[in-house]
Structures are given as structure tokens and as C-alpha cells.
C-alpha positions in Angstrom: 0.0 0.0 0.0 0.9 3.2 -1.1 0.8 6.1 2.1 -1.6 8.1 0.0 -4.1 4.8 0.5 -2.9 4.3 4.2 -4.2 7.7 5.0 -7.0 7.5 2.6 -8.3 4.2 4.6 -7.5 5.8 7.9 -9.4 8.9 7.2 -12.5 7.3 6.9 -12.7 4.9 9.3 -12.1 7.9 11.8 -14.6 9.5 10.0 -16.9 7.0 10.2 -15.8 6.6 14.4 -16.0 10.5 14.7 -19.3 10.5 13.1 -21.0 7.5 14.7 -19.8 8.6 18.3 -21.4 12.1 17.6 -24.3 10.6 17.1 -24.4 8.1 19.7 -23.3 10.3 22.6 -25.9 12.2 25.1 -24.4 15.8 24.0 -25.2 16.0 21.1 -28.9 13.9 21.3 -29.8 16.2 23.4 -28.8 18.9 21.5 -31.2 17.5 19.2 -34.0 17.3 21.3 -33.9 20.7 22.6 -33.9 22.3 18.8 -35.5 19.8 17.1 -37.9 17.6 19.2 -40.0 16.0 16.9 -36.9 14.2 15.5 -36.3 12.2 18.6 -39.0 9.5 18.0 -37.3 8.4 14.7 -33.5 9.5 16.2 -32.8 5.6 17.0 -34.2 4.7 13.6 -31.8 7.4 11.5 -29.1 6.4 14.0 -29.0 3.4 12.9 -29.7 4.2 9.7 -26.9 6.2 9.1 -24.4 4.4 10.7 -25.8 0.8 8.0 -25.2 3.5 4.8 -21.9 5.3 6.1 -20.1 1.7 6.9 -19.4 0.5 3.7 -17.5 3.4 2.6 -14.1 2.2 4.7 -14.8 -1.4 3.6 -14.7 -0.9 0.1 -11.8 1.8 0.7 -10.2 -1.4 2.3 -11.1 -3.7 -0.5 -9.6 -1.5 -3.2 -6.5 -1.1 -1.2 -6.4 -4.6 -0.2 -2.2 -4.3 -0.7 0.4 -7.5 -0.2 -1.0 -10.4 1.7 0.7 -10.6 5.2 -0.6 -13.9 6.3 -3.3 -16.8 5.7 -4.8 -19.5 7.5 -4.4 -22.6 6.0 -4.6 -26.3 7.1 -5.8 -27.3 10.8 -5.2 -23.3 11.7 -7.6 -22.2 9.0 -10.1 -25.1 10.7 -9.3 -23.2 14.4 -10.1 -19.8 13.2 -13.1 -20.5 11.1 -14.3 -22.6 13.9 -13.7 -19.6 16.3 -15.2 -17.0 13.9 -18.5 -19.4 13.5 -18.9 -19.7 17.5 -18.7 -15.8 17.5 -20.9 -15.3 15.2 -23.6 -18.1 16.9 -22.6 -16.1 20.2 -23.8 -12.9 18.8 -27.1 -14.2 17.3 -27.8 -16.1 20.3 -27.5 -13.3 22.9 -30.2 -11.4 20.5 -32.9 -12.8 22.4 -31.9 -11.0 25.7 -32.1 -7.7 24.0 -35.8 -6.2 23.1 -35.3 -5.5 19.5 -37.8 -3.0 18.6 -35.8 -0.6 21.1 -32.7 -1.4 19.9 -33.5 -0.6 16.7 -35.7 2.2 17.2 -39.0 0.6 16.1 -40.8 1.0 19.4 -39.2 5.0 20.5 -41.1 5.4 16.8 -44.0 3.8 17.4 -44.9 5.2 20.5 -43.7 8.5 20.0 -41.2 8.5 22.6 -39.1 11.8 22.9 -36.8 11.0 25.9 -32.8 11.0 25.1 -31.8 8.3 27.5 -32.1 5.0 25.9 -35.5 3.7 27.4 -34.5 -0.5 27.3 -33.9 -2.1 30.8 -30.7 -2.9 32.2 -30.8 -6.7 31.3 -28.0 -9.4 31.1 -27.2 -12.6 29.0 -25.3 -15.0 30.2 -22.4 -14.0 28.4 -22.7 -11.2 30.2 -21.4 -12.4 33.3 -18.4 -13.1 31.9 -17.5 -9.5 29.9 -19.1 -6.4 30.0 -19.4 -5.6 26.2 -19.8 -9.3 24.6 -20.7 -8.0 21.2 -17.2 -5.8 21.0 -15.6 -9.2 22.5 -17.5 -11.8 19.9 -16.4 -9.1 17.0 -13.0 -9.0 17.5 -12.6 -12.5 17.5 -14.1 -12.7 14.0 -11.6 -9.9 12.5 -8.5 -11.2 13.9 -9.3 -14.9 12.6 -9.3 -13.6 9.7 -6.6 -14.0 6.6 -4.8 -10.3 6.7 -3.7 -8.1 3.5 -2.4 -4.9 4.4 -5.6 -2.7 4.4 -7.5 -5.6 6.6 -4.6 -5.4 9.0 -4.8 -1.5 9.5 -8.8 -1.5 9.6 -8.5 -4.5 12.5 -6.4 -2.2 14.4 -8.3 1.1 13.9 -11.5 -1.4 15.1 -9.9 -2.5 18.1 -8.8 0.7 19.2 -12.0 1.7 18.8 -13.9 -0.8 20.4 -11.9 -0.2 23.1 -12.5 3.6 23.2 -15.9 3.3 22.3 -16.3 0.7 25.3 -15.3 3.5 27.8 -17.7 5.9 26.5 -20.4 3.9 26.2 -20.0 3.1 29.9 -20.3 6.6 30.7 -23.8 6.6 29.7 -24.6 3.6 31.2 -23.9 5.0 34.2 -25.9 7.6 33.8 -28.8 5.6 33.1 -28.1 2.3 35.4 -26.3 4.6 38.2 -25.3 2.0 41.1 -26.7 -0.8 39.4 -24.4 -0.8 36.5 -21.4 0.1 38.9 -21.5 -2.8 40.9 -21.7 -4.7 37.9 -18.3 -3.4 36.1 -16.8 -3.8 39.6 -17.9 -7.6 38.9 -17.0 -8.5 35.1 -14.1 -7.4 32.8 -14.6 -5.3 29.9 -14.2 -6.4 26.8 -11.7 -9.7 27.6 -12.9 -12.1 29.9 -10.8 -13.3 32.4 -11.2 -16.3 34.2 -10.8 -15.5 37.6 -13.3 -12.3 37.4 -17.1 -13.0 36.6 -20.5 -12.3 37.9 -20.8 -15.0 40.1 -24.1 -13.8 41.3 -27.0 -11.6 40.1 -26.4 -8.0 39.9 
């Protein structure tokens, strides 16, 4: 890869990051709701939204400057990391049915007509749960870095995983704000986004 394409690639997954933390955080949703109220019923919905139609921008970036292939699975390590990936992927689908998904995708805010800025879904855990704080992030990462790496795959895992970590940290913050003690004790409990075996929620929260 050329550096013109390394910083092309960069630039817009921090684009996409700078954009989809904008919208995500509390400042600027309630920015929204004090100028523009009668957005906030559909503001999950174009969160969403946006975020589905902005992320393949990066990917194709990356897949045009795909670059020299670094490494490939192949032979019983291929069958390890495909196994892996597919396990992740199960995980994630599985743990879908502890999340009500007409509030997580903004269906039922638009529905109803709801205009409040904190997220409205109760504080619920799946078993994963117990185990690390932000399973999805967790389950994700796993299927990136079993992955075969060119170049450009290899500098959008990074720029992921720094962000996931990031990302993890301030999407706690408004967890607290909407969980307070309850979500405290909890992260006093249960790792973040690597499980370790000797710390898990041994009992309910």
C-alpha cells in the first residue's frame, strides 16, 4: 500500500468513528431534542440508519486497497479460526434474544412516539454477560482477527480495536448515567471487553 491509501483508509474509518460517536453520545442527542424535538421519536431509527449506509464506505476503501497479503490460515489453523469466527458469530445471534429488539433498533421510541434522550431498554444481562461487560465488542474481535490479513485488513483491525476499546469507555459513561449503582456494581464484577477467568459475575447483579 501506497501512504496516499494508508491515510485515505485511515481517514474514513475515523470519519466513520467521529461520526457514529457524535451521534451516539448524550451531548449532542440532546442537542437534538432541545432544537429539534420532533426528531427524537425516529432518532434511533436514522441512528441506525446512518451508521448501515456510512459503513461500507471504509470497507470498500479497504477492498480497493487490499495491498500484499501478510498472512493466511491454512490447514488445521484455518479449521481453528473458522471454527472460532463461526462460534462468535452463533454467540452474537444467540445473545439477541436477551435484547428487546424494537428498542434497539428504534422501532418501538417510533412507534410510541417516545421523545426521551436516555435509551428507554432495561438494564438486562445474558449469560455472556457475566463473563464481559461488552460481549458483542468481545465476539467481534474475535471474528476480525481470525481472519486471513492483507495490508488494508490489518490497519482497519487495528483502527476497530482501538476503537472498540475507546468506544467501550464511553459507552459506559452513559450507562452510568442511566443504570447509576446498578451498572457500577456490575463493572466492579466483570471485565470489559476480555474475559478473564478468575473475574465474573458470580451472582445476580
Amino acid at each position: 500500500m501506497s501512504l496516499v491509501s494508508i491515510l485515505i483508509l485511515v481517514l474514513a474509518w475515523l470519519a466513520f468513528f467521529c461520526l457514529h460517536s457524535l451521534f451516539a453520545s448524550l451531548t449532542f442527542k440532546r442537542f437534538i431534542a432541545k432544537h429539534w424535538p420532533a426528531i427524537m421519536p425516529a432518532y434511533r431509527l436514522l441512528f441506525n440508519g446512518i451508521s448501515i449506509l456510512l459503513l461500507p464506505i471504509p470497507l470498500v476503501i479497504q477492498h480497493h486497497y487490499a495491498g500484499a497479503l501478510l498472512w493466511q490460515w491454512s490447514g488445521f489453523s484455518a479449521i481453528i479460526a473458522n471454527s472460532l469466527a463461526i462460534v462468535a458469530v452463533l454467540a452474537i445471534l444467540w445473545t439477541l434474544k436477551y435484547y428487546d429488539s424494537s428498542d434497539f433498533s428504534g422501532l418501538k421510541q417510533f412507534r410510541q412516539g417516545i421523545h426521551e434522550v436516555e435509551d428507554m431498554e432495561q438494564f438486562t444481562l445474558s449469560p455472556i454477560h457475566r463473563y464481559v461487560r461488552h460481549p458483542w465488542y468481545f465476539l467481534i474481535l474475535i471474528i476480525l482477527w481470525t481472519r486471513s490479513m492483507d495490508e488494508a485488513t490489518l490497519i482497519s483491525t487495528v483502527l476497530i480495536t482501538a476503537y472498540f476499546i475507546l468506544g467501550s469507555r464511553l459507552e459506559e459513561n452513559k450507562l452510568m448515567v442511566y443504570h447509576g449503582d446498578v451498572y457500577r456494581n456490575y463493572r466492579n464484577q466483570v471485565p470489559g471487553l476480555f474475559p478473564l477467568p478468575w473475574k465474573y459475575l458470580k451472582t445476580s447483579t
